[in-house]
C-alpha positions in Angstrom: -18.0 25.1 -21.8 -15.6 23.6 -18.9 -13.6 26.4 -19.0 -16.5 28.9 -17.3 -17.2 26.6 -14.8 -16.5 27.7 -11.1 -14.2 25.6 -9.5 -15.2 23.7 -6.1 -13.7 25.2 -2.9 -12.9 22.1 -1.8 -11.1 20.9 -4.5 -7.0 20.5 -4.5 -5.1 20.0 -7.6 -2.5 17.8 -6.9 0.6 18.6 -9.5 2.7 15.0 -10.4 6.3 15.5 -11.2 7.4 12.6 -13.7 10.0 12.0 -11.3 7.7 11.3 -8.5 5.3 9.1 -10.9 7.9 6.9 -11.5 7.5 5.6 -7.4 10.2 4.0 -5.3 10.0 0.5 -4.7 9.7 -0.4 -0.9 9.1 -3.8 0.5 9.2 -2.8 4.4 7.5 -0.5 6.6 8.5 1.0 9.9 6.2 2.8 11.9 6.6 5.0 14.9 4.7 7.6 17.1 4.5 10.2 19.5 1.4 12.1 21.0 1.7 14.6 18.0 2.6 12.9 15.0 3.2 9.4 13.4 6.8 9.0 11.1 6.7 6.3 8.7 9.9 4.9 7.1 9.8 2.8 3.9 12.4 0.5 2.9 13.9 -1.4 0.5 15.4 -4.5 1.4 17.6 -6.3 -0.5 18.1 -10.4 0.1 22.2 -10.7 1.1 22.9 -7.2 1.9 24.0 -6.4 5.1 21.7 -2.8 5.6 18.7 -1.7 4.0 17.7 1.9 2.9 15.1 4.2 4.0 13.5 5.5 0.6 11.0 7.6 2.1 9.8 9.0 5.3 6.2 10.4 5.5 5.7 12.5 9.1 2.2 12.8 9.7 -0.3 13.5 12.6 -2.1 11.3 14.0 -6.0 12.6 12.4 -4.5 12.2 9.1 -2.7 8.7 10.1 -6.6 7.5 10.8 -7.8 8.9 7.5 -4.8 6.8 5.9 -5.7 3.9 7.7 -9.1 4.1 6.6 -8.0 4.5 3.0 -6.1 1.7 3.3 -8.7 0.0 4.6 -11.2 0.7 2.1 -8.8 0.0 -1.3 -7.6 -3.3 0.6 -11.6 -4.1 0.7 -11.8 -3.2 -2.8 -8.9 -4.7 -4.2 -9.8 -8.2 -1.9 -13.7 -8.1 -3.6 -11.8 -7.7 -7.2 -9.8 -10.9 -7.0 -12.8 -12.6 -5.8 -14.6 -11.7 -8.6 -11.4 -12.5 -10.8 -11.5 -16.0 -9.0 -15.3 -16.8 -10.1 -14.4 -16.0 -13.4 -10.8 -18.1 -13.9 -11.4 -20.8 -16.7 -12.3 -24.0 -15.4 -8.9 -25.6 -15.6 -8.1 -23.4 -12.6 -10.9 -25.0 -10.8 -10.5 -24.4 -7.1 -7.2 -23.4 -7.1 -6.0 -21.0 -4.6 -9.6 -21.0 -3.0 -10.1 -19.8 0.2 -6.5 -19.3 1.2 -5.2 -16.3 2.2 -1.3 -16.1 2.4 -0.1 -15.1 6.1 3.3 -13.7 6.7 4.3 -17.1 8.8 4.0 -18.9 5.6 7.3 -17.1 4.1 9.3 -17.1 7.4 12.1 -19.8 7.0 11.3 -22.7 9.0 14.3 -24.7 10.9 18.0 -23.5 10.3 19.3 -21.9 7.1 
């Protein structure tokens, strides 16, 4: 039975408000620091407006700024191999398209005057 089973010291259960598991949408990150913790501000920015909101602000310290990074790391990694292997398998009329390019942040900076 589940229910007799011990549960693991180390485990945390992590309650989800619906609220919350709706998200916010950010498409901007702001990071700062100090020696004892790392603040980072998400934002939404809107094309045409004049300011842009802070959603969120996480405050952190700086072990558990590493252990995000690494996270980070590690699902960027994972997602990176899974459109690989979505790539190998596109039908053939999609031959070679998109192939070894990686989009940089330069390639959607305006170029010239707007």
């Amino acid at each position: 039975m589940e229910e007799n089973k011990p549960t693991n010291n180390n485990e945390i259960q992590v309650e989800l408000s619906e609220e919350m598991a709706q998200g916010i949408y950010a498409n901007l990150a702001i990071i700062a620091h100090s020696p004892s913790e790392f603040i980072l501000d998400f934002i939404r920015v809107v094309p045409g407006a004049p300011k842009a909101q802070v959603k969120s602000r996480i405050i952190m310290t700086p072990d558990n700024a590493h252990r995000l990074y690494l996270a980070l790391q590690d699902n960027l990694r994972k997602y990176e191999a899974m459109l690989a292997n979505a790539r190998t398998a596109a039908p053939a009329n999609n031959e070679g398209a998109g192939e070894g390019k990686t989009a940089n942040f330069q390639d959607f900076v305006p170029k010239g005057d707007a």
